[in-house]
C-alpha positions in Angstrom: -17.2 44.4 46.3 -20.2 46.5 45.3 -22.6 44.3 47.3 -20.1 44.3 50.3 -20.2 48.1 50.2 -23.7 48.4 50.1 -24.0 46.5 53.0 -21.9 48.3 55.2 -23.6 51.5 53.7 -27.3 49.7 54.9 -25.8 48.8 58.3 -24.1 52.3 58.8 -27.6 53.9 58.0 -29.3 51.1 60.4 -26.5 52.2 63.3 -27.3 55.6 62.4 -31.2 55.6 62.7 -30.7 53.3 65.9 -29.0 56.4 67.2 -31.3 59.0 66.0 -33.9 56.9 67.5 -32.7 57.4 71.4 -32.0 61.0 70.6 -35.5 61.8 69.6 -37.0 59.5 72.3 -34.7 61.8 74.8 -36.1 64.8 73.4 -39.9 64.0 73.5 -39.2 62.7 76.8 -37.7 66.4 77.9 -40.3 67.8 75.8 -42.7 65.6 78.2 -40.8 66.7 80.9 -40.9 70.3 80.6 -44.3 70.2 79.4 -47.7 69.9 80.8 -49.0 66.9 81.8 -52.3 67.2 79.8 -50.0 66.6 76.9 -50.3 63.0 76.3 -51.4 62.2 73.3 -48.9 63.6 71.3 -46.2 61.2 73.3 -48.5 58.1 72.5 -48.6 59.3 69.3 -44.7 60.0 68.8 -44.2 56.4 70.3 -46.5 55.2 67.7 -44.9 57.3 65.2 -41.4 55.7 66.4 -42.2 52.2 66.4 -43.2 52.6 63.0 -40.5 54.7 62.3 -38.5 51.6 63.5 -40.5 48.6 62.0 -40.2 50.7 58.7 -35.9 50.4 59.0 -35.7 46.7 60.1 -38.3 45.7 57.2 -35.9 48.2 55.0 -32.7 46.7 56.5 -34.3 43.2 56.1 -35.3 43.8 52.5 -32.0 45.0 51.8 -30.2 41.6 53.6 -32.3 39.6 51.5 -31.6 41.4 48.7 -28.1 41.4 48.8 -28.0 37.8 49.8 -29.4 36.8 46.7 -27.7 39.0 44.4 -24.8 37.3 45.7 -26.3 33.7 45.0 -27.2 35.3 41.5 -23.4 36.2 41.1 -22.6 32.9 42.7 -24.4 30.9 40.0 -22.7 33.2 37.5 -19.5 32.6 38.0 -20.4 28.7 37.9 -21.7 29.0 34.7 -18.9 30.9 33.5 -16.9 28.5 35.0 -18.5 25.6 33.3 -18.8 27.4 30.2 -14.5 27.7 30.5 -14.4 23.8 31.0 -16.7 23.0 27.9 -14.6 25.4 25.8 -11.7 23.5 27.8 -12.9 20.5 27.0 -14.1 21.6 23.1 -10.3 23.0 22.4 -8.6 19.5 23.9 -11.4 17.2 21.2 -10.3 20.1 18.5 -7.1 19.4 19.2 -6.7 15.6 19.3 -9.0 15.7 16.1 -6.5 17.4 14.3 -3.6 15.1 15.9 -6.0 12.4 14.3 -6.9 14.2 11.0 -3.1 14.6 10.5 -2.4 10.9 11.5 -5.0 10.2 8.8 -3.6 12.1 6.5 0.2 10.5 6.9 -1.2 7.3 6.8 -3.7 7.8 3.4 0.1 9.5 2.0 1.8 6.9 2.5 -0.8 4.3 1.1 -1.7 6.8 -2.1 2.6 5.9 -2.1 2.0 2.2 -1.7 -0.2 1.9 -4.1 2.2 4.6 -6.6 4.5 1.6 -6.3 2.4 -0.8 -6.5 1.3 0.5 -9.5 4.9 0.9 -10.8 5.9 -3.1 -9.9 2.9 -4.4 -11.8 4.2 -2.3 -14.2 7.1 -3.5 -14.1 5.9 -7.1 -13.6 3.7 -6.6 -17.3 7.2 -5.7 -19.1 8.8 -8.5 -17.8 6.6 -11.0 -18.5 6.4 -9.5 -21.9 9.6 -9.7 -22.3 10.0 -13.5 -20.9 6.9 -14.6 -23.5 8.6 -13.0 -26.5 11.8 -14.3 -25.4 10.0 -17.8 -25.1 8.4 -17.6 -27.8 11.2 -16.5 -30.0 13.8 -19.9 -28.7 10.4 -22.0 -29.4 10.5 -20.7 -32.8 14.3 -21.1 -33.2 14.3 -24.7 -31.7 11.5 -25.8 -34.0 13.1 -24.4 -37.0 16.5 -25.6 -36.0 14.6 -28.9 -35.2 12.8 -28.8 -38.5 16.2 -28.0 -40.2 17.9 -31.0 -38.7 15.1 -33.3 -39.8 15.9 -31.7 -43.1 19.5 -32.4 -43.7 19.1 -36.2 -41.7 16.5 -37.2 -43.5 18.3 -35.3 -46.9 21.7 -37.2 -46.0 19.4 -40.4 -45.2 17.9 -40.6 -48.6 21.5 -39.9 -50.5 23.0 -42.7 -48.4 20.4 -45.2 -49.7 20.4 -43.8 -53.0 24.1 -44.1 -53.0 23.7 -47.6 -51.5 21.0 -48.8 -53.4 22.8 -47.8 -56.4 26.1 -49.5 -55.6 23.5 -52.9 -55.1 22.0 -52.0 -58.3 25.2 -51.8 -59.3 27.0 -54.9 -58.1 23.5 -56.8 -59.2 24.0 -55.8 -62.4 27.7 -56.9 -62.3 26.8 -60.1 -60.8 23.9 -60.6 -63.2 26.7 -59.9 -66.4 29.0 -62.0 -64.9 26.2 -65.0 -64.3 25.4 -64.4 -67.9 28.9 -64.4 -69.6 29.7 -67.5 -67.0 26.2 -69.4 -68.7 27.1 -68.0 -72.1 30.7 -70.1 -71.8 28.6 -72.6 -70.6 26.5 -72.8 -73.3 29.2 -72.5 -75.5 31.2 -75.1 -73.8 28.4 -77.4 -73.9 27.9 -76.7 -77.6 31.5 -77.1 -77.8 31.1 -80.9 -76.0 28.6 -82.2 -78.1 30.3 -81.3 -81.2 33.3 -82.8 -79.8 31.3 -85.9 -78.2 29.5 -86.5 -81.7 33.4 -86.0 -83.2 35.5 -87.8 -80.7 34.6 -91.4 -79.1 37.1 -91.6 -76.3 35.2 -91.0 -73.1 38.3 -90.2 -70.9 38.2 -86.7 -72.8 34.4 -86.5 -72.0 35.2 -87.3 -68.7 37.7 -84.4 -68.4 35.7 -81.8 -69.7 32.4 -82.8 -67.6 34.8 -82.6 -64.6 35.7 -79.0 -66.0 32.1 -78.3 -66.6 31.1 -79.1 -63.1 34.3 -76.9 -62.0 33.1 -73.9 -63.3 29.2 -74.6 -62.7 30.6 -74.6 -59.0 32.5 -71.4 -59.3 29.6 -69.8 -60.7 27.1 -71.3 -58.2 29.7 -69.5 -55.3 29.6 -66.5 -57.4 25.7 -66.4 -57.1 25.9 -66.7 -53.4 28.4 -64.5 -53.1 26.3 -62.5 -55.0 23.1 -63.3 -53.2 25.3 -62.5 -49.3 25.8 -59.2 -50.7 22.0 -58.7 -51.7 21.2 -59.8 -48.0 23.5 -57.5 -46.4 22.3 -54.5 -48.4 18.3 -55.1 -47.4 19.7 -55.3 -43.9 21.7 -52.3 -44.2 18.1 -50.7 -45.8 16.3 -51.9 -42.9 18.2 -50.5 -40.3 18.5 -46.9 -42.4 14.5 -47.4 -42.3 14.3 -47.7 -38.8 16.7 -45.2 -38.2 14.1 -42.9 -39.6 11.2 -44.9 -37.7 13.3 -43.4 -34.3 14.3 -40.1 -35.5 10.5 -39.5 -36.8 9.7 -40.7 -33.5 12.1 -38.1 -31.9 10.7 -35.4 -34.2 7.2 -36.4 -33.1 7.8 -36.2 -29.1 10.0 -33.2 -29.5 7.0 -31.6 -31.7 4.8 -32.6 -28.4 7.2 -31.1 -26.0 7.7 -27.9 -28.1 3.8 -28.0 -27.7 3.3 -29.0 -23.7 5.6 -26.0 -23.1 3.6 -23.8 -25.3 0.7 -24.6 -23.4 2.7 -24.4 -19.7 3.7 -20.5 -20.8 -0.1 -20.0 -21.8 -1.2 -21.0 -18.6 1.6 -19.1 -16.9 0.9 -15.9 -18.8 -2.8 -16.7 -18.1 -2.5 -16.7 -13.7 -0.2 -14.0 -13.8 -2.3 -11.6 -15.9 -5.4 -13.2 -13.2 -2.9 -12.0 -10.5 -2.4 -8.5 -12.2 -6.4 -8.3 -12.2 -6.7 -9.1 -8.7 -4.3 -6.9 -7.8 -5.5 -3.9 -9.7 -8.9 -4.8 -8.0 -7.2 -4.0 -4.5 -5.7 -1.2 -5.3 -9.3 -0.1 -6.6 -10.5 -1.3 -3.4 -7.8 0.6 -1.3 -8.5 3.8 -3.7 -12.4 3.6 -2.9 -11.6 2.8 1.0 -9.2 6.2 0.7 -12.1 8.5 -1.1 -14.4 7.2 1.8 -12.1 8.0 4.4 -11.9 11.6 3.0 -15.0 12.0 2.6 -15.6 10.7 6.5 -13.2 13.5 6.7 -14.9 16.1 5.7 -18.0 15.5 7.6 -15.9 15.3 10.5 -14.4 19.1 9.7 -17.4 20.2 8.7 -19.1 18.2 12.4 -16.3 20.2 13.9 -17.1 23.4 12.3 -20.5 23.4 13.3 -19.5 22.7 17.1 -17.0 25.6 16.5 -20.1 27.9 15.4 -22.1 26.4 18.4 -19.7 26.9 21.3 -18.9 30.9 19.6 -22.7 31.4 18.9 -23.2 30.0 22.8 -20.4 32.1 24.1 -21.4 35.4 22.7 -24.9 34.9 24.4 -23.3 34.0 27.7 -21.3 37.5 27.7 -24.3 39.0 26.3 -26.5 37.9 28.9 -23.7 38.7 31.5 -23.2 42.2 30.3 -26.9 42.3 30.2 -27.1 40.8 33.7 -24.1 43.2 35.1 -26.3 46.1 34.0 -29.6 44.8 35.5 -27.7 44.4 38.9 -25.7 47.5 39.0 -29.2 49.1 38.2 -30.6 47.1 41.0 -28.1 48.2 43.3 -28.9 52.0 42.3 -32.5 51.1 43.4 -31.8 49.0 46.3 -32.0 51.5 48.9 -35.7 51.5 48.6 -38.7 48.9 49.1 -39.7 49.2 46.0 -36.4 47.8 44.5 -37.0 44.4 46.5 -39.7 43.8 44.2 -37.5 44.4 40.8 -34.9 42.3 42.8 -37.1 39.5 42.6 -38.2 39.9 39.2 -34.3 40.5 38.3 -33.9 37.2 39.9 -36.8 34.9 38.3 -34.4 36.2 34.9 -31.5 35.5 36.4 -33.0 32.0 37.1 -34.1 32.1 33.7 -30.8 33.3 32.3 -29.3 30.3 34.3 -31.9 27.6 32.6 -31.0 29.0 29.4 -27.1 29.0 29.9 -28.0 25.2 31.3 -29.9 24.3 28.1 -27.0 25.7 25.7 -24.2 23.4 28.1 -26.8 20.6 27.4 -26.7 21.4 23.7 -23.0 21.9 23.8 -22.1 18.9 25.4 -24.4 17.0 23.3 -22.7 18.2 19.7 -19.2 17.3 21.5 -20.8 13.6 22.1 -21.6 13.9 18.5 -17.7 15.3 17.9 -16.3 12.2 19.7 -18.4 9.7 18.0 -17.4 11.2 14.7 -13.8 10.7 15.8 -14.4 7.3 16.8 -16.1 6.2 13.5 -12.7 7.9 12.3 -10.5 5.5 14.4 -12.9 2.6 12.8 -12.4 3.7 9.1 -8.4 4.4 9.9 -8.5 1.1 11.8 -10.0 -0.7 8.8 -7.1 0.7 6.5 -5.4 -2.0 5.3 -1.8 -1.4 5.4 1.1 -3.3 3.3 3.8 -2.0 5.3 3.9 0.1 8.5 3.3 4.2 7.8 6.1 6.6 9.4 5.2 7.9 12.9 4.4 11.5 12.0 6.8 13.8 13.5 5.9 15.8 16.6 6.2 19.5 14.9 3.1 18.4 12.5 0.4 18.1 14.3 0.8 21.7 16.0 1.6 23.4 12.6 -1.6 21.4 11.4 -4.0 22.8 14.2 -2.2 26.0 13.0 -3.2 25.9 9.4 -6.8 24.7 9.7 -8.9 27.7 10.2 -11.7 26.1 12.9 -8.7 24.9 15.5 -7.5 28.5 14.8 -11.0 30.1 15.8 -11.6 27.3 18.8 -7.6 27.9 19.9 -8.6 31.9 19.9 -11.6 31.5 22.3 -10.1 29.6 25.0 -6.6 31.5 24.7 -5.7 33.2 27.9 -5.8 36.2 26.9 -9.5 36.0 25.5 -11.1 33.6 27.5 -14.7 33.8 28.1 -15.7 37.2 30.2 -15.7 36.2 34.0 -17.3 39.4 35.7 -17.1 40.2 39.2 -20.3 41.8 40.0 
């Protein structure tokens, strides 16, 4: 508006000097008039004196044209760079925020897998007790069935040996019996026999002999059945003894496998025990893993905040120059525009624009730098997505609630600072020169 002004203030003082100019031309020409006619000289030189008068005002009224036609190319390229400096801060403000969005993703997610592995932690726990439990448990029926086995083997093979003992004494026994009664029957036969001679050398009848050698034979017969009788029994009793001997053969035998059993199961549990207490390494190596994998990812956070903090500092530091400059620059033009009514201020106009043009390269440079650390911002948050990406994940994380992620931003103190420069009622200084 200024600029606008001082035009129309240039073109009324051009209107107004075109005026003037007629007027004095009329008067020197009554002047010439009413004079002499040896008077012309001076009217060559008033002429002279006007066309001077007149180049003078169009160079002026040029000057000042040009002049204000750059100032308003000058104001021009402000505003652009103002405007450019409202996208980057735009632009900065939208990366803040979806890097907080992110950084709270990333923070629900490493929750829930510090959880994870909490319960993780708590099953293998639970895992160790049980297993504990189930070995002493095993280990305890082992060392009941072997006693129980080992008492069995006991009292068979204690009942075994009275049974023979009881047996082999009844044969004894009945031996001895037999033997007695074998010895009493060959006593009488003795006797007898003693008896027949003495009655063979007494008596000479021979029927009588007869008789009592038919008696004799008699009762060497009954004995001779006697003896096998005797001898059937004997037979019976070693079979009855072998069979009680390999009755303990087979229950030896079953001792033996069920010994080798007791053993194979032994070493089944060992081996058990052994690949669980493998699988409780390995797993306590994963959750290491996914402990290490969470400290990285923090600490990928932190240089993200801290990459983030830096931009903030960057984009405050490069706005504070910008309204420095522009306050700087408003002042140079409204002194311009105090000095603009002469020649001399064309000069300072020019040298006010080679700084504005330098102002400009300046404010170029700092959008360069700017948009470079927010190339460097998005490639952080990238390697972010990678490291999140690269989370492995037992089950799948609750979606975080859409309330978080503003009351995040709200907490963190950078989003705060980058949400306060680009709010609209601080935005970056736009002035209209």
């Amino acid at each position: 508006m200024t600029v606008k002004n001082r035009q129309k203030n240039s073109e009324k003082s051009a209107a107004s000097s075109h005026d003037d100019a007629p007027k004095k031309s009329q008067k020197s020409s009554n002047n010439g008039v009413s004079g002499s006619a040896p008077q012309g000289s001076p009217r060559s030189g008033s002429c002279l004196g006007f066309l001077v008068t007149t180049v003078f005002y169009l160079a002026l009224i040029g000057a000042a044209g040009f002049a204000a036609f750059y100032v308003q190319q000058v104001v021009e390229e402000i505003r652009r760079t103002n405007a450019k400096h409202e996208e980057s801060a735009r632009q900065s403000a939208e990366l803040s925020d979806g890097l907080e969005s992110s950084l709270g993703i990333t923070r629900v997610e490493l929750e829930g897998a510090v959880s994870r592995m909490k319960r993780g932690e708590v099953e293998t726990r639970r895992v160790e007790e049980a297993l504990q439990r189930l070995q002493n448990d095993l280990l305890r029926d082992l060392s009941e069935g072997i006693n129980e086995v080992k008492e069995a083997r006991e009292k068979d093979f204690s009942s075994l040996e009275k049974t023979i003992e009881e047996r082999l004494a009844e044969a004894s026994q009945s031996i001895k019996v037999s033997v007695a009664e074998f010895t009493e029957a060959q006593s009488e036969a003795q006797s007898q026999l003693a008896d027949l001679k003495a009655r063979l050398g007494d008596t000479e009848d021979p029927t009588l002999f007869k008789q009592e050698l038919s008696a004799i034979v008699d009762a060497v017969a009954e004995i001779k059945t006697a003896k096998d009788a005797a001898d059937t029994s004997v037979d019976s009793l070693r079979v009855q003894i072998n069979a009680v001997r390999e009755e303990l053969q087979t229950r030896n035998r079953e001792v033996t496998s069920m010994s080798q059993e007791v053993e194979a199961v032994r070493k089944v549990m060992q081996d058990t025990t052994g690949n669980l207490r493998q699988s409780l390494s390995a797993t306590e190596s994963s959750f290491q893993v996914l402990k290490d994998k969470a400290a990285m990812i923090e600490r990928s956070m932190e240089q993200v905040t801290g990459a983030v903090r830096n931009v903030e500092e960057q984009v405050s530091e490069a706005a504070a120059q910008a309204l420095k400059r522009s306050d700087e620059l408003e002042a140079r033009v409204k002194a311009s525009e105090e000095s603009g009514e002469s020649l001399s201020a064309s000069s300072s106009l020019a040298t006010q624009g080679k700084a504005v043009e330098n102002i400009k390269t300046d404010l170029e440079q700092e959008l360069e730098a700017v948009k470079s650390s927010v190339e460097a911002l998005q490639s952080n948050i990238a390697a972010l997505d990678g490291a999140k990406t690269e989370l492995p994940s037992t089950d799948s994380p609750p979606p975080p609630e859409s309330a978080g992620t503003p009351a995040q931003s709200a907490g963190h103190p950078s989003c705060a600072h980058l949400s306060s420069l680009t709010t609209p009622g601080r935005p970056y200084r736009k002035r209209n020169v």
